[in-house]
C-alpha positions as CSV (number, residue, x, y, z in Angstrom):
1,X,15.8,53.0,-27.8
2,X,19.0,50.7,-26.4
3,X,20.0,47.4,-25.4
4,X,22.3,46.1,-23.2
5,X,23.3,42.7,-25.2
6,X,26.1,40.2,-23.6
7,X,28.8,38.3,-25.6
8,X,31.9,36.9,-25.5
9,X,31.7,37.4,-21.4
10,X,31.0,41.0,-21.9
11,X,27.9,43.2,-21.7
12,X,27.5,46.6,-24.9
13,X,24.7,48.5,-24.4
14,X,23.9,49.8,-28.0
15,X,21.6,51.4,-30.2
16,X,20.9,51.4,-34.0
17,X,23.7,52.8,-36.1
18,X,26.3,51.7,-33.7
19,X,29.6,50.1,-34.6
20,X,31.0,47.4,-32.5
21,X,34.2,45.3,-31.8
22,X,33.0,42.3,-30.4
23,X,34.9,38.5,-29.5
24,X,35.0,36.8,-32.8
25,X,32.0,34.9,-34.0
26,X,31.3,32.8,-36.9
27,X,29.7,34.3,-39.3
28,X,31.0,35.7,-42.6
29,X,31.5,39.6,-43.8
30,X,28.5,40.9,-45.0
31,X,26.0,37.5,-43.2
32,X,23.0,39.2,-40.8
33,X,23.4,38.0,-37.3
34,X,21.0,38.2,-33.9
35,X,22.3,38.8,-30.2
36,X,19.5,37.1,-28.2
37,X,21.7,37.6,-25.1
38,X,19.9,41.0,-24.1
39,X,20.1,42.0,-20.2
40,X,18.5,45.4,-20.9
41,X,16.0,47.6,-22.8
42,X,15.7,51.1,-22.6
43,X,13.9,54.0,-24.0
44,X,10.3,55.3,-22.7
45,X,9.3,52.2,-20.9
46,X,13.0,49.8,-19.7
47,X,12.8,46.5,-19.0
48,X,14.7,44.7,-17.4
49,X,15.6,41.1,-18.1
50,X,16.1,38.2,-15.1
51,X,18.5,37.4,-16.6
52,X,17.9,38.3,-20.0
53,X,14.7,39.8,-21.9
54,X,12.5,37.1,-22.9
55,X,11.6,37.6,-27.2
56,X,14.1,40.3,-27.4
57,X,17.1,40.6,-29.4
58,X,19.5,42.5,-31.0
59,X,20.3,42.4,-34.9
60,X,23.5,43.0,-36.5
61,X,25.5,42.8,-39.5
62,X,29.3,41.7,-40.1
63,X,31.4,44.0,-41.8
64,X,34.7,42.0,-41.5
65,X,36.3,40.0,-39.1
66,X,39.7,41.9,-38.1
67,X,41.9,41.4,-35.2
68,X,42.8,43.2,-32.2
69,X,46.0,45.7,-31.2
70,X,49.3,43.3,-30.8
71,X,49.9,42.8,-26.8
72,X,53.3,42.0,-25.7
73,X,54.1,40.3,-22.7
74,X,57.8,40.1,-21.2
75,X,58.5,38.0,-18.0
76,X,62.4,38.4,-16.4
77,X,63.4,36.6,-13.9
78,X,66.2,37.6,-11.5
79,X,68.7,36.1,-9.4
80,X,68.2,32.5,-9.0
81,X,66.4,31.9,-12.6
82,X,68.2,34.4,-14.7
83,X,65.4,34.2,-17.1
84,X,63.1,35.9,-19.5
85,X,60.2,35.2,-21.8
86,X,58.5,37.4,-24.7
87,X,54.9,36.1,-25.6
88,X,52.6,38.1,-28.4
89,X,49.1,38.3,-28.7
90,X,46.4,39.6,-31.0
91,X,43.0,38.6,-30.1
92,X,41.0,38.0,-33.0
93,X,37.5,40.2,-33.2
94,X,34.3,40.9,-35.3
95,X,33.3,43.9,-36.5
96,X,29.7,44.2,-36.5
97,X,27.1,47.2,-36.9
98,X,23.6,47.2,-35.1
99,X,21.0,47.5,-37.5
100,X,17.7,47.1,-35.7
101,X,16.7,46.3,-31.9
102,X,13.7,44.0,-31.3
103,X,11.7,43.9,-28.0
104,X,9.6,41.0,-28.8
105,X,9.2,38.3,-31.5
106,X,13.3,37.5,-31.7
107,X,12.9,34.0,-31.5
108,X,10.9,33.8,-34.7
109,X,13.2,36.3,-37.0
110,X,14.9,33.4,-38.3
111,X,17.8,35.3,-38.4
112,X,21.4,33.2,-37.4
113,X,22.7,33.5,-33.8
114,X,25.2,34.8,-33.1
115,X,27.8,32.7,-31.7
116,X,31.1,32.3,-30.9
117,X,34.1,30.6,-32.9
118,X,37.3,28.7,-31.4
119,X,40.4,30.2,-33.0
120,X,41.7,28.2,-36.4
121,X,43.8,25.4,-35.7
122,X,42.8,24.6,-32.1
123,X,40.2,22.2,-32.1
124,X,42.0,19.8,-34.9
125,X,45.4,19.4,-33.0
126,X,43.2,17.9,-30.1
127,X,41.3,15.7,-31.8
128,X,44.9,14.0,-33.1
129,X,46.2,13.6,-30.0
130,X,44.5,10.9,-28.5
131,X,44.7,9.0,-32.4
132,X,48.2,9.2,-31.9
133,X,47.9,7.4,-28.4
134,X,45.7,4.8,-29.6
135,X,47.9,4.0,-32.4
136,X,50.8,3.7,-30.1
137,X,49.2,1.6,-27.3
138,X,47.8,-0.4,-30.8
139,X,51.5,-0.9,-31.8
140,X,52.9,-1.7,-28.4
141,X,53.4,-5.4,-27.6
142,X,51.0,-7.2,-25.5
143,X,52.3,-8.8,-22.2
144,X,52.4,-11.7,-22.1
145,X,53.2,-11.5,-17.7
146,X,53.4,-9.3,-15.2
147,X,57.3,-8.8,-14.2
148,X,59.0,-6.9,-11.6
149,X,59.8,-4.0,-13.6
150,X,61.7,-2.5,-10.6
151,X,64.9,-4.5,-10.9
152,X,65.6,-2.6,-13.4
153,X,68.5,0.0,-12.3
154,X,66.9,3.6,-12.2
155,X,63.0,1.8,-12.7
156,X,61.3,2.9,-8.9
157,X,57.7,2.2,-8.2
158,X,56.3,5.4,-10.2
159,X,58.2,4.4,-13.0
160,X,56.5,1.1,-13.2
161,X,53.6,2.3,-12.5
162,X,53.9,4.8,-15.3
163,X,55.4,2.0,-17.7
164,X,52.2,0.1,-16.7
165,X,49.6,2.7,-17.7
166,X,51.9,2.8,-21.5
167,X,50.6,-1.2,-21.3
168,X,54.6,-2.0,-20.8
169,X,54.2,-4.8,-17.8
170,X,56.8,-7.1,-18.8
171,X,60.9,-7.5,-19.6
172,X,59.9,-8.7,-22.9
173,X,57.3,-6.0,-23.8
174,X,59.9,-3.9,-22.7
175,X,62.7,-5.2,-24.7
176,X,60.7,-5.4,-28.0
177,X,60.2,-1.5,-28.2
178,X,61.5,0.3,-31.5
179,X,62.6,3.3,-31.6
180,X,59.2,4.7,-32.8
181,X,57.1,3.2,-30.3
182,X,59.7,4.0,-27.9
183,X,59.2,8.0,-29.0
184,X,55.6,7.7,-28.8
185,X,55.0,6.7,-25.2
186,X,54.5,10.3,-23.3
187,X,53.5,9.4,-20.0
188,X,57.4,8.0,-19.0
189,X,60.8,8.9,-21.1
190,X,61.8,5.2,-21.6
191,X,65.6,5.0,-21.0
192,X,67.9,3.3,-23.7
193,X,69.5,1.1,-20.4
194,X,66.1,-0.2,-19.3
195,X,65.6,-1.6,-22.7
196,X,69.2,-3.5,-22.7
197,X,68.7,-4.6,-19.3
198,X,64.9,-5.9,-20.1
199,X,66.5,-7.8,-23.1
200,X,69.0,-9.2,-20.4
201,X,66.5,-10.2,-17.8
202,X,63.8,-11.6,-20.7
203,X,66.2,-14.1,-21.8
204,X,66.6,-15.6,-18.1
């Protein structure tokens, strides 16, 4: 008897005994895991799932998460660019061996799914991001009015517009920016001349 299982976007057909390299999950070395993503069973009577077999599944265990052969990719650029780029990969995978194939009664093994894990260090960067914005639209000064930010030399209607959406409407907001909060606004690169020129205009 096999099963064609899916995971990580791609589709195994296995049996018992087999060994497989699969897109990383969670799940620890030596933890039991079930594939209830199965698109196939074969053997003396096949069925065929639409899309997958309902009550069937796949069981497995983890023998170690490893990771996959290093792929290098190198980018030149002739002529006009006169550039090149080297970027490495290794794509992180779980090894897993089939240990049992059920056509029916899956649901109620009580056995984890097996799902997949976002690579280390990925999901906490993002989640600081938009901290750091808050604490720097926190720490910018309110406006107090709306000026005419374009009379500033080198300020055009996107640049205000931009300095707007960083909560910077005014020659005096403008003008009261340190350094930090200066470094901390992303959507614009505030100019050191705008700031001495809002300090100018604030002051009538």
């Amino acid at each position: 008897m096999f099963a064609v299982l899916k995971t990580g976007g791609k589709q195994y057909k296995v049996q018992a005994g087999d060994v497989l390299r699969v897109e990383k999950l969670a799940a620890d070395a030596g933890e039991k895991i079930q594939f209830n993503d199965v698109l196939m069973l074969g053997g003396d009577a096949p069925v065929v799932g639409a899309p997958f077999v309902e009550g069937a599944g796949v069981q497995a265990e983890v023998i170690e998460q490893v990771k996959g052969d290093k792929v290098i990719k190198f980018v030149k650029r002739r002529r006009k660019h006169s550039s090149k780029r080297t970027v490495g990969h290794r794509q992180k995978l779980t090894l897993v061996k089939i240990t049992d194939i059920l056509s029916s009664g899956a649901d109620k093994s009580g056995i984890k799914a097996a799902t997949g894990s976002a690579p280390a260090g990925e999901a906490a960067p993002a989640a600081k991001k938009p901290a750091k914005k808050a604490e720097a639209k926190a720490e910018a000064p309110a406006a107090v009015a709306a000026d005419d930010l374009t009379k500033l030399n080198g300020v055009g209607p996107a640049a205000a517009k931009k300095l707007a959406e960083a909560g910077i409407e005014s020659f005096a907001a403008l003008a009261a920016l340190s350094d930090e909060q200066i470094a901390a606004i992303d959507t614009i690169k505030v100019k050191p001349e705008w700031v001495e020129q809002a300090k100018e205009l604030a002051q009538g």
